[in-house]
Every structure is written in structure tokens, then in C-alpha cells.
C-alpha positions as CSV (number, residue, x, y, z in Angstrom):
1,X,0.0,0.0,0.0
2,X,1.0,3.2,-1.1
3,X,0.5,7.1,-1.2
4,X,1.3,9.4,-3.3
5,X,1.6,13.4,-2.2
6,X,0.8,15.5,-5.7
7,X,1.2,19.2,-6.1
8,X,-1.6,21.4,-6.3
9,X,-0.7,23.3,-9.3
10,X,-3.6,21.5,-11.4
11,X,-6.6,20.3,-10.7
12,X,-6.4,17.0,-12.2
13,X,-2.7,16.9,-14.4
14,X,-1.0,15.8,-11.3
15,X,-2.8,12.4,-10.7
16,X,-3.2,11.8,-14.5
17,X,0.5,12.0,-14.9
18,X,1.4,9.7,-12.0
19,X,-1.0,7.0,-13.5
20,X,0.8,7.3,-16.8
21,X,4.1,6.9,-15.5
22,X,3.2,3.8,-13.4
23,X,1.9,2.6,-16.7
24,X,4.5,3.3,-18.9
25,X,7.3,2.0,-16.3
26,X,5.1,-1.6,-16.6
27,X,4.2,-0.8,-13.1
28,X,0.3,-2.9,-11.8
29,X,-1.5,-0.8,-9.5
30,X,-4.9,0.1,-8.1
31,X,-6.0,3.1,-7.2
32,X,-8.2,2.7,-3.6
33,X,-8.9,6.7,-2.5
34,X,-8.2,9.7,-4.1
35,X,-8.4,12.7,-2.3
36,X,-7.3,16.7,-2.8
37,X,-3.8,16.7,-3.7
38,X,-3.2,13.4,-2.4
39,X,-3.3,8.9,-4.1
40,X,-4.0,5.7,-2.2
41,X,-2.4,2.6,-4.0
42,X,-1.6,-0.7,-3.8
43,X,0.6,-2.1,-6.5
44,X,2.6,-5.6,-6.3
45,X,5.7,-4.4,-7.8
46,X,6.1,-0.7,-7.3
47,X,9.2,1.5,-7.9
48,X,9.2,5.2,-6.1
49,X,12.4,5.9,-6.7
50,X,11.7,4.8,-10.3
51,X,8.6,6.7,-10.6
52,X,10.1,10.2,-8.9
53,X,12.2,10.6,-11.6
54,X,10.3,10.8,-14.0
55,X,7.1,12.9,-13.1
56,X,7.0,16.3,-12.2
57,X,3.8,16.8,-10.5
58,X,4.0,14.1,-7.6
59,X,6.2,15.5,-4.7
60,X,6.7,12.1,-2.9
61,X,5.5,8.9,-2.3
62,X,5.2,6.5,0.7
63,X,4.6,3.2,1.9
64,X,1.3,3.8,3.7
65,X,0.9,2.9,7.1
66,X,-2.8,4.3,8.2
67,X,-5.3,6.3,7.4
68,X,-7.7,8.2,10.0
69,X,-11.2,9.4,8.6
70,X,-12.0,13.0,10.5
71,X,-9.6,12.9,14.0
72,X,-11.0,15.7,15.6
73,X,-7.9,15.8,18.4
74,X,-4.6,14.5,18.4
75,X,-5.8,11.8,20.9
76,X,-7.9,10.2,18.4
77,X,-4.1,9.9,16.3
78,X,-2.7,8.5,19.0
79,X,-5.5,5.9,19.5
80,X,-5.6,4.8,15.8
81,X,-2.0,4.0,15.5
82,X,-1.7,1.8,18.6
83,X,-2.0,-1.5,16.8
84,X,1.4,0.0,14.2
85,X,4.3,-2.6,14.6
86,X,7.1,0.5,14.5
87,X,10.1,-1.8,15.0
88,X,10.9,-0.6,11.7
89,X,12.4,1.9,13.4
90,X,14.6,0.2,15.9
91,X,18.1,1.6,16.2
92,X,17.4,4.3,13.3
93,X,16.9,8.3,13.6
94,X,13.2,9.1,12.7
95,X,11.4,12.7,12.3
96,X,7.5,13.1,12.3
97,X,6.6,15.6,10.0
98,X,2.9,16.8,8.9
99,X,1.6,18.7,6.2
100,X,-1.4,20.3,6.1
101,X,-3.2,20.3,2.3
102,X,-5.1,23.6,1.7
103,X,-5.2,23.9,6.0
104,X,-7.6,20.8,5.7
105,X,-7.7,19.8,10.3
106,X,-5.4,22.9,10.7
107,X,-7.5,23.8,13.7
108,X,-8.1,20.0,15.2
109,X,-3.9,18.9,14.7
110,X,-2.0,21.7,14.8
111,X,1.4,20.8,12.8
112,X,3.9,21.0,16.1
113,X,1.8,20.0,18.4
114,X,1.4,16.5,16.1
115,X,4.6,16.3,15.6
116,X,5.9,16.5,19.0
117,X,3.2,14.7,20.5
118,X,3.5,11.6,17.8
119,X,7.2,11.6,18.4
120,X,6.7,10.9,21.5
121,X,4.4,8.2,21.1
122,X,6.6,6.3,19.2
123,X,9.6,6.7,21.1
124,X,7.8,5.3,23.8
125,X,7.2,2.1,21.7
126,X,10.6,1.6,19.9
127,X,13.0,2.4,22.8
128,X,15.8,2.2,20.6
129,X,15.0,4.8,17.9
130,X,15.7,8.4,18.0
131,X,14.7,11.8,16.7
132,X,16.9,13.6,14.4
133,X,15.3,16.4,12.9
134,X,17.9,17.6,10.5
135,X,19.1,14.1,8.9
136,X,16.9,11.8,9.9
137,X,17.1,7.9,8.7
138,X,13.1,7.5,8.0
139,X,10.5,10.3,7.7
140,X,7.4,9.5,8.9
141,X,4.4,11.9,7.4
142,X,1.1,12.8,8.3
143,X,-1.0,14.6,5.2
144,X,-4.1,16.2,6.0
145,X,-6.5,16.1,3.1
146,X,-10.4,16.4,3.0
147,X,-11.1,16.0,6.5
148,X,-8.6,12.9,6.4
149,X,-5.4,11.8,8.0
150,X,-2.7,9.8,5.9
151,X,0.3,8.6,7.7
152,X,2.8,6.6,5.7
153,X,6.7,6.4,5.7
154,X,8.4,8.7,2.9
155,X,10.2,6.5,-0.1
156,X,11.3,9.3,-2.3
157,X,10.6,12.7,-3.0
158,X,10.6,14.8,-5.9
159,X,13.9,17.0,-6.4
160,X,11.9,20.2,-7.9
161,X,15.0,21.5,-8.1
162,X,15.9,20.1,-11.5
163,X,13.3,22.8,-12.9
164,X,14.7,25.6,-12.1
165,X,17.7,24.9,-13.5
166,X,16.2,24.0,-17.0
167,X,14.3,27.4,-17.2
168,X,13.9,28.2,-21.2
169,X,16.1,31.7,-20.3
170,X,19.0,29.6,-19.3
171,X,19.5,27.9,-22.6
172,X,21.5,28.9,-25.9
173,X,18.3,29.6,-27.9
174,X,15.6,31.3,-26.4
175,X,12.0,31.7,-28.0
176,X,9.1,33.1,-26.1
177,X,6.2,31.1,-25.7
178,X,7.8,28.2,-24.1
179,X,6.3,25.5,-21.6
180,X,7.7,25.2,-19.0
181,X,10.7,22.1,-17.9
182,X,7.5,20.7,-15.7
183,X,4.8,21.6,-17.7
184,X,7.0,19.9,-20.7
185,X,7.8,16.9,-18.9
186,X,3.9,16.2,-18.0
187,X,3.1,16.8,-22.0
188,X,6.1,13.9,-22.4
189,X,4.8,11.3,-19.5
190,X,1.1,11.4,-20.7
191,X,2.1,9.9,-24.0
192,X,3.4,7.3,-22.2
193,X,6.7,6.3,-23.2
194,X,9.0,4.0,-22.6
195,X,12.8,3.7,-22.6
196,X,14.0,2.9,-25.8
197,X,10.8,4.1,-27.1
198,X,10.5,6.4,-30.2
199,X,8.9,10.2,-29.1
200,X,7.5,12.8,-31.7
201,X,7.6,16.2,-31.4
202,X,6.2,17.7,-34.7
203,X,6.4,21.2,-32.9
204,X,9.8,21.1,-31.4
205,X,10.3,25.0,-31.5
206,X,13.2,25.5,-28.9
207,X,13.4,21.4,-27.8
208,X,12.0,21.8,-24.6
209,X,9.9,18.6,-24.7
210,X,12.6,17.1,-26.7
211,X,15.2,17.9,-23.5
212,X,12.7,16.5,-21.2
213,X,12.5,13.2,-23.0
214,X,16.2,12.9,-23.6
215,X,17.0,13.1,-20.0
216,X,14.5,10.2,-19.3
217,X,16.1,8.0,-21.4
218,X,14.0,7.9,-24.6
219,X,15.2,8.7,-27.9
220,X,13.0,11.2,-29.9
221,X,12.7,12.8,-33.0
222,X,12.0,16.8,-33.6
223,X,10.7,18.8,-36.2
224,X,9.5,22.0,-36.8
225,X,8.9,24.1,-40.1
226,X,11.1,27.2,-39.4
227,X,15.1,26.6,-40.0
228,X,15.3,28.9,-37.4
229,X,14.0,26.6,-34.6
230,X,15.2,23.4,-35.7
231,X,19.0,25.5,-35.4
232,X,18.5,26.8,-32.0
233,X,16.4,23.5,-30.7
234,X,19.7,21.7,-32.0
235,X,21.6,23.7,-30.2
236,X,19.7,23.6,-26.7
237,X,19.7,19.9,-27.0
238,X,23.9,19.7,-27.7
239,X,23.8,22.3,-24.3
240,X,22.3,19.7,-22.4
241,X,24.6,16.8,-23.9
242,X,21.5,15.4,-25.3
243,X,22.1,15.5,-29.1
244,X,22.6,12.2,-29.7
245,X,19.4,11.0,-28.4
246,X,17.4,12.9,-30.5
247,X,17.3,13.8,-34.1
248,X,15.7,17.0,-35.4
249,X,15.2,18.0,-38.7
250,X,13.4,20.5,-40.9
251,X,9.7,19.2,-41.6
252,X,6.0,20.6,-41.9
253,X,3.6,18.5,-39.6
254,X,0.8,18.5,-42.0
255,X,3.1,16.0,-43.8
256,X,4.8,13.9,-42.1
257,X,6.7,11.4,-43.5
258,X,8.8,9.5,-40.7
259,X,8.8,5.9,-40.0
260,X,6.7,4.3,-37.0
261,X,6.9,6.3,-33.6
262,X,5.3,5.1,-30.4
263,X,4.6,8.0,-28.7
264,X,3.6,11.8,-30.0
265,X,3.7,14.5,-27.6
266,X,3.7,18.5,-29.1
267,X,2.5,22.0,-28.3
268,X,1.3,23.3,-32.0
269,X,1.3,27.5,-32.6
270,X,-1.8,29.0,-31.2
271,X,-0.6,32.1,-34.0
272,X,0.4,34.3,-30.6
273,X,4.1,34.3,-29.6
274,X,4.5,30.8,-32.1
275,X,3.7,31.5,-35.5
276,X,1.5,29.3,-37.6
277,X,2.8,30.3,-40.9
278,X,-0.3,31.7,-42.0
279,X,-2.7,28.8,-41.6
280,X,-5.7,28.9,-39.8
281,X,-5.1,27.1,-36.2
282,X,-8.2,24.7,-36.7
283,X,-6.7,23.5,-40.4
284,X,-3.4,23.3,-38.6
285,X,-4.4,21.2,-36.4
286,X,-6.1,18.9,-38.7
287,X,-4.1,18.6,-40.9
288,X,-1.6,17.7,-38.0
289,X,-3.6,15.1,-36.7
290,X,-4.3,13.6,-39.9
291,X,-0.8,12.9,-40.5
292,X,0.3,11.8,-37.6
293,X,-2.0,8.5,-37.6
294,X,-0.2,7.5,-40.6
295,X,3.4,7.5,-38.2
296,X,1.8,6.8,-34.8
297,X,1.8,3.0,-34.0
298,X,-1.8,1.2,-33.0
299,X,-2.0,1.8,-29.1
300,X,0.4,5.0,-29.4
301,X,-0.3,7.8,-27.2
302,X,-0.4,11.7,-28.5
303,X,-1.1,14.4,-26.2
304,X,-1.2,17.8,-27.9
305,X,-2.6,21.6,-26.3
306,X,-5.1,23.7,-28.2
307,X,-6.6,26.9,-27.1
308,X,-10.1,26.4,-25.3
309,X,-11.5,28.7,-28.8
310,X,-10.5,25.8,-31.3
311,X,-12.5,22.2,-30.3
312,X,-10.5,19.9,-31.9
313,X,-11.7,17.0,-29.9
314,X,-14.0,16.1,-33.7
315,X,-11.0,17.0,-35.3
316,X,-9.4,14.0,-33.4
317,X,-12.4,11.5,-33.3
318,X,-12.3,12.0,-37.7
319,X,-8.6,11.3,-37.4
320,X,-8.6,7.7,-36.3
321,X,-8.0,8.6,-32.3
322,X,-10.0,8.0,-29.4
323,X,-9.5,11.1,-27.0
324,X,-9.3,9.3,-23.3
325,X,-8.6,12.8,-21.3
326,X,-9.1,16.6,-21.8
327,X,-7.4,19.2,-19.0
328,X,-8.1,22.8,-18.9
329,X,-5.7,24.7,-18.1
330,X,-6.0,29.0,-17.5
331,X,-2.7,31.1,-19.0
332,X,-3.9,33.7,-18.6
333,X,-6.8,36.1,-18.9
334,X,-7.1,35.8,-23.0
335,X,-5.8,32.2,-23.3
336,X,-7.0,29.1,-21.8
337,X,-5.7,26.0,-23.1
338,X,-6.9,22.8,-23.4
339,X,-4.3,19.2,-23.2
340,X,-5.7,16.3,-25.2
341,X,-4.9,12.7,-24.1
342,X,-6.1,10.5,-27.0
343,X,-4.7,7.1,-28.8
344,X,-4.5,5.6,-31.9
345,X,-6.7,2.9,-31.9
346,X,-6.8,1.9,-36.0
């Protein structure tokens, strides 16, 4: 039994992503509870570390040890964990730590007084552990979410880090417009693929969801129409050490010509700071979609963004592709955009 902690910068990206990555790393799981910002598992043959580094919306996950359905004191904590075997812990350095989601039981289990109070508790059941609050050997963490207690043991945990480092400003080539590294790297993960896989970016522009393939191990091929990108998206790729993973080349995606890829994942020009050459973005897009059936393999994944003003969910459907997810997403006050999850299914 598991739990995953997911961010809160989306509504439903987060947990959509983490499913995708358990599937694509072969990974059999069931999903028991779901709650805000926050997955209950079990899975026979689970991998966190495995899993961690690859998404970009799940902060950590655990091995579950409890959960506690509206405590309305600290007592009723206490009381509920009294049956936990924590010999786990014997001889190690342990720290309690407790987060409260959105201030869900802010008021009934104030953070400190939880902590302190459960690290008590199980000190006085595993004599030989200790607290170490600065390196400690084994976090144990309480999540409060929807009136609900989770208490697990954390396995791994998202270095968010990573992101920051692989802002679009920091590279050789800069285009505005960009995704983000972590927006980019969810795009990637919903199409699902796998190492050694084949991934398709028909709109490369600078290579950021090229980059955030690469460093995952898959080997992808870019394209964009302007010489200008495919130059610069070369050149962000070779600044990462990256180039040989991916190939890029100079192409329009209303005709694509490659051989058989498993996976697409693109951001096509909504004709703001991305041009679309002059085409009209709802013939763009179906012309795009139209030609990449003929390179996606049966059972491939594509996820693509449109704006909320263009439904290209028909456009899809007349392609050959069954659209499985849609996510809105708000940019900002005159752009919403919309991510499409579909497959090829003929």
C-alpha cells in the first residue's frame, strides 16, 4: 500500500500524470482513494524511486501505514495508530513531519503539536530509535486532506529543483512562448513512453519537450517548419549533452513522412508568440492530426494543447483517435488551453 503526495498546481494533471508513468514503467496498481492533492495505492511491484524521476507533478510517495477518517484531536491519532508494529524503526533516527493540504484539520492537529506529540508516542514504543530532525534515517508523514489523516513512511521525493535549472532563459536559444521544464515533462509522461521508445515532437520549436524526453532516457525525433528553430532546438539539446538522443530535422507537420513512432507529444502554434505560418489554427491542427496517424503506431499515445477557442476534440475523433482525457488549463486572462490525451486505436 501506497501514497502518493501531488502538487496542487492543477486540478487533475497531477494524478493523470502519475497514473501514466506507473503505466509506462510496466508498473500494476490500483487506485483505492483519491483525495485533494493526495493517491492511495496498492501495487505488487512498485518502484518510487523509479517513478520520482520521471514525473513532475508528484512530490513524494510513501509506503502507507494508516489512514484516519475525520480525527478531531490528536488523541484520536494516537488511539488509531496503537495497533502500528514501528520496529521498523529500531536503532534508526526518525522525524514526524505533517503537512497540512489547503489547511484541511489545521485547527483540530496543529502541525507541532502532532509532531511533537507523535514523536513521542513512538519513542515510547521503539526504545531504541531516535529523533533527528535535521538528517533523519526514515521520515514518517502525516497529510491532511479532505477532513482525512494519511500517515505513511516517505520512499522518495521529488527534487523540484531540476526545474529551475532547466528554465527556457537559461539555454543557448531562447523563443518566447515556451512550456515550462515541468509543464514539458507532464506533456512527455502522458504519452506514455517508454525507454527505448520512439517520441515525436512535430512542434519542437526551442526542444523543450525534446530535453525533457532525452534526460528520461528515450530517444525522440523533432521537427519543426522554421530553419530557425530546428538550429536553435539543436543547439539547446547539444547544451544539455542530449544530441545524440534525438534527431531534429526540418519538416511541416501536416506531412509527415517518418517511419513508425510510439509515442507523440507537441504544443502546436496557437498564431500568438508561435507562429502558424499563416494557416488557420483549426486547419493546422487537422491537418496535424491527420498525418500523424499515418506515423503513430496502434495503441500509441499523443497528447497535444489547443486553445479552449479551437474544439479539436471532432477533429481528433475523424482522425482515427480516441480522445481518453481533456485538461483545462487557465494562462492567462485571453488564453485558456486545453491538453488532449487520446490514442491511436486503427
Amino acid at each position: 500500500m501506497y501514497y502518493a503526495m501531488l502538487s496542487g498546481e492543477h486540478h487533475s494533471l497531477p494524478l493523470s500524470e502519475l497514473k501514466a508513468v506507473m503505466e509506462s514503467e510496466g508498473i500494476i496498481y490500483k487506485m483505492l482513494r483519491v483525495l485533494d492533492q493526495v493517491a492511495i495505492f496498492s501495487s505488487p511491484n512498485m518502484s518510487p524511486r523509479k517513478v520520482i524521476s520521471r514525473t513532475a507533478m508528484t512530490k513524494e510517495i510513501g509506503s502507507l501505514i494508516t489512514v484516519i477518517d475525520r480525527p478531531t484531536r490528536i488523541q484520536d491519532v494516537l488511539t488509531s495508530v496503537r495497533d502500528v508494529d514501528w520496529s521498523f524503526l529500531e536503532k534508526k533516527t526518525f522525524a514526524v513531519r505533517v503537512k497540512h493540504v489547503k489547511r484541511y484539520l489545521k485547527k483540530e492537529l496543529p502541525t507541532l503539536k502532532l509532531e511533537r506529540e507523535l514523536g513521542a508516542y513512538i519513542l515510547s514504543k521503539c526504545h531504541s530509535a531516535k529523533v533527528d530532525l535535521s538528517r533523519p534515517d526514515v521520515v514518517v508523514k502525516c497529510i491532511a486532506s479532505n477532513n482525512t489523516l494519511v500517515i505513511g513512511v516517505v520512499l522518495a521525493a521529488l527534487d523540484t529543483k531540476q526545474f529551475t535549472l532547466r528554465k527556457p532563459r537559461t539555454r543557448p536559444f531562447f523563443h518566447p512562448g515556451v512550456l515550462s521544464p515541468k509543464l514539458s515533462r507532464v506533456f512527455v509522461n502522458l504519452s506514455r513512453p517508454r525507454r527505448g521508445d520512439i517520441l515525436l515532437d512535430p512542434f519542437c520549436g526551442s526542444g523543450g519537450f525534446l530535453i525533457e524526453a532525452a534526460l528520461m532516457g528515450i530517444y525522440c525525433i523533432g521537427s519543426d517548419i522554421s530553419d530557425e528553430m530546428v538550429s536553435g532546438a539543436r543547439k539547446n539539446l547539444a547544451f544539455y549533452g542530449l544530441d545524440k538522443l534525438v534527431d531534429i530535422v526540418q519538416c511541416d507537420a501536416v506531412s509527415l513522412s517518418y517511419r513508425k513512432v510510439n509515442s507523440v507529444s507537441t504544443d502546436p502554434p496557437y498564431g500568438r508568440a508561435t507562429t502558424t505560418v499563416g494557416r488557420i489554427v483549426r486547419d493546422l491542427l487537422e491537418g496535424f492530426l491527420n498525418s500523424v496517424c499515418n506515423v503513430l503506431d496502434r495503441g500509441g499515445y499523443i497528447v497535444y494543447a489547443t486553445p479552449k477557442t479551437v474544439d479539436s476534440i471532432p477533429l481528433a475523433k475523424e482522425a482515427g483517435l480516441s480522445v481518453l482525457e481533456v485538461h483545462e488549463m487557465r494562462v492567462h486572462r485571453s488564453l485558456t488551453r486545453i491538453i488532449v490525451v487520446a490514442r491511436r486505436e486503427v
